[in-house]
C-alpha positions in Angstrom: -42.7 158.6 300.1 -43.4 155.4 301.7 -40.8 155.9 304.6 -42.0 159.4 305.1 -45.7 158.2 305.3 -45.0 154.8 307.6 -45.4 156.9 311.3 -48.4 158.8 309.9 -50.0 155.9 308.2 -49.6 153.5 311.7 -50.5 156.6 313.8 -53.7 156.9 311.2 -54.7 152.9 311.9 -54.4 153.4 315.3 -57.2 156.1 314.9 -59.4 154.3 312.9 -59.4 151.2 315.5 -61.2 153.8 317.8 -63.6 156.1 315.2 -66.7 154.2 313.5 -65.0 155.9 310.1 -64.2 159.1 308.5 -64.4 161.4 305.4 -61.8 162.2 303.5 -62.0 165.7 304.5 -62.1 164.2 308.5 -59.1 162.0 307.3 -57.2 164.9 305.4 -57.5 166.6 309.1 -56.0 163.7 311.0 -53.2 162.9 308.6 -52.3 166.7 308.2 -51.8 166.0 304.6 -53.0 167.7 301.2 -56.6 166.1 300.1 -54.5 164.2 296.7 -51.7 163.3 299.3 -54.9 161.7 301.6 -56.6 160.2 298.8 -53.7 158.4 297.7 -53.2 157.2 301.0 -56.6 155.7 301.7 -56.4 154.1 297.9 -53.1 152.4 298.8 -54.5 151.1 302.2 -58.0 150.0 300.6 -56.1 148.2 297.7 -54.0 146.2 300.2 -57.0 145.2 302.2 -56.5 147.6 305.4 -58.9 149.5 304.8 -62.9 149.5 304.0 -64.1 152.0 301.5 -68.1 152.7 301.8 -70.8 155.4 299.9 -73.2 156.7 302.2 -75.9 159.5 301.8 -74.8 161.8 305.0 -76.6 164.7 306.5 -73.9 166.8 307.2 -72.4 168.5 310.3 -71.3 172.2 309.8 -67.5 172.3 311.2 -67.8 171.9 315.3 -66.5 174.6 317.8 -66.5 172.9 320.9 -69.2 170.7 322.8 -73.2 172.2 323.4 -72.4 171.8 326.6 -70.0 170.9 329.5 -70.0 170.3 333.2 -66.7 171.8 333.6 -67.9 175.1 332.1 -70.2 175.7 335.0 -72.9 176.2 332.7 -76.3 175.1 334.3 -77.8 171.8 332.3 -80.6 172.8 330.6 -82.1 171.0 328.1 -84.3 173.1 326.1 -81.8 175.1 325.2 -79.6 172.7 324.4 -82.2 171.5 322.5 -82.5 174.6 320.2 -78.5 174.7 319.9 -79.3 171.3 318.1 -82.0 172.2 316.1 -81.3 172.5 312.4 -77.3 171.7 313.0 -77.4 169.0 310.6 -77.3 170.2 306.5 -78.7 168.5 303.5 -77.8 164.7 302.5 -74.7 164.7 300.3 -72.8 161.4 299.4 -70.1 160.5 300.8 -67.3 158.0 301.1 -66.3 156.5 304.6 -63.1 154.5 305.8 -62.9 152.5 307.8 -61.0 149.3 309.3 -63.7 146.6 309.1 -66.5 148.2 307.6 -68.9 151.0 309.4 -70.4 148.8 311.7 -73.8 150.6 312.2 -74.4 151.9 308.8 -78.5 152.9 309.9 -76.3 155.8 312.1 -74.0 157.1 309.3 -74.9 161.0 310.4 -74.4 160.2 314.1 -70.9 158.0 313.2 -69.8 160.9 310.8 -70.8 163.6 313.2 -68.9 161.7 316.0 -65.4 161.2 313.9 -65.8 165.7 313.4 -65.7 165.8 317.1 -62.3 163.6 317.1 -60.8 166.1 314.2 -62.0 169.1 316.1 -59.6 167.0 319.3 -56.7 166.7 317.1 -57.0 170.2 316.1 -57.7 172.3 319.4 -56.6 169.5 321.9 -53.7 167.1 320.3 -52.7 166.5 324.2 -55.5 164.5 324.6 -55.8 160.8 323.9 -59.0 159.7 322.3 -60.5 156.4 323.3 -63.9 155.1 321.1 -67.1 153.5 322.5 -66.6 150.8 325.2 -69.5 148.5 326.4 -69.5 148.9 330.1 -72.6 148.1 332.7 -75.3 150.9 333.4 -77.3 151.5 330.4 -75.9 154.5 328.2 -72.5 153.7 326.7 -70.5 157.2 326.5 -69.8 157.6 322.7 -66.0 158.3 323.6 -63.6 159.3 326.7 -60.8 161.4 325.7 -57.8 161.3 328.4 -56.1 164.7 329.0 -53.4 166.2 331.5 -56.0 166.2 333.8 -58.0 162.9 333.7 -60.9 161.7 331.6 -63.8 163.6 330.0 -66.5 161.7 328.8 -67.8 163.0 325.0 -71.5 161.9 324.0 -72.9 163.5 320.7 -76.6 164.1 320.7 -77.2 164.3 317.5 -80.7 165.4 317.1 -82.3 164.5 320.4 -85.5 166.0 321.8 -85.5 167.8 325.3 -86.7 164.4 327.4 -83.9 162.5 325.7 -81.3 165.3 326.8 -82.4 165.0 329.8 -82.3 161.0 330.4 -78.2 161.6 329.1 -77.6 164.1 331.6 -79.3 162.4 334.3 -77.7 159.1 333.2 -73.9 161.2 333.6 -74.7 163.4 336.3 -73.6 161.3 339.5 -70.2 160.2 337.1 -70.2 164.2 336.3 -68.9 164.5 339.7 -65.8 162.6 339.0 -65.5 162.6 335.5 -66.8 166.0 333.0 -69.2 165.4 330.8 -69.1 167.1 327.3 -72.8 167.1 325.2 -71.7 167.8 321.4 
């Protein structure tokens, strides 16, 4: 088994250096594996120190079917509506465990962290050509939440969680002139 599991479990490292952490259901989904198969997995990595096990109380995301909104879909921005599509998305607290490499490093946005690792599972199930790249720090204010690199250049991804109209707009406006160049996907 350990042979088998050596590409998946570097493949599966590799992710984790680029999500803030997952669920075992999110990590089930990215290893293809059965949930006992997964669990074992992450206990194995956790016991030799590779991986960070946490319990959080998560509000959780229903299973995503694509982003809110996109600029490639020629859909006109508007953020009241996008608002509503937001409204009531996230569920009840439930606990939860995360992975992790080094610990969830901004625990205070566990539902936004979560929420963002669904939209890399929903990647790796509808869109496995694209490559997923986590937060970088770059000048300008907002920092994109991910890019994702596909056949035909970069989309930017930003989940907005629970935002109000105003905020919505401030992203959009923030992405609109890099829009242009580079699609923007609202999740």
């Amino acid at each position: 088994m350990h042979v088998r599991l050596r590409e998946p479990i570097l493949a599966f490292e590799s992710e984790l250096e680029e999500l803030p952490g997952v669920t075992l259901a999110q990590a089930q989904a990215l290893l293809n594996l059965s949930e006992p198969e997964t669990l074992r997995l992450l206990r194995k990595l956790e016991r030799e120190g590779r991986l960070t096990r946490e319990r959080f109380s998560v509000r959780s995301v229903p299973e995503l079917s694509g982003p809110l909104w996109s600029s490639a879909s020629g859909e006109v921005f508007n953020a009241t509506r996008l608002e509503s599509r937001i409204r009531g998305r996230y569920g009840e607290p439930q606990h939860v465990w995360a992975w992790s490499l080094h610990g969830v490093k901004r625990p205070l946005q566990i539902d936004h962290e979560i929420a963002l690792s669904s939209v890399r599972v929903w990647y790796a199930k509808n869109r496995p050509d694209f490559r997923w790249v986590g937060e970088r720090p770059r000048r300008g204010g907002l920092v994109p939440d991910a890019t994702v690199i596909g056949p035909h250049g970069p989309v930017t991804v930003e989940l907005v969680g629970q935002y109000r109209s105003p905020a919505l707009r401030e992203i959009f406006t923030h992405y609109q002139e890099e829009a242009q160049k580079v699609p923007l996907e609202l999740w």
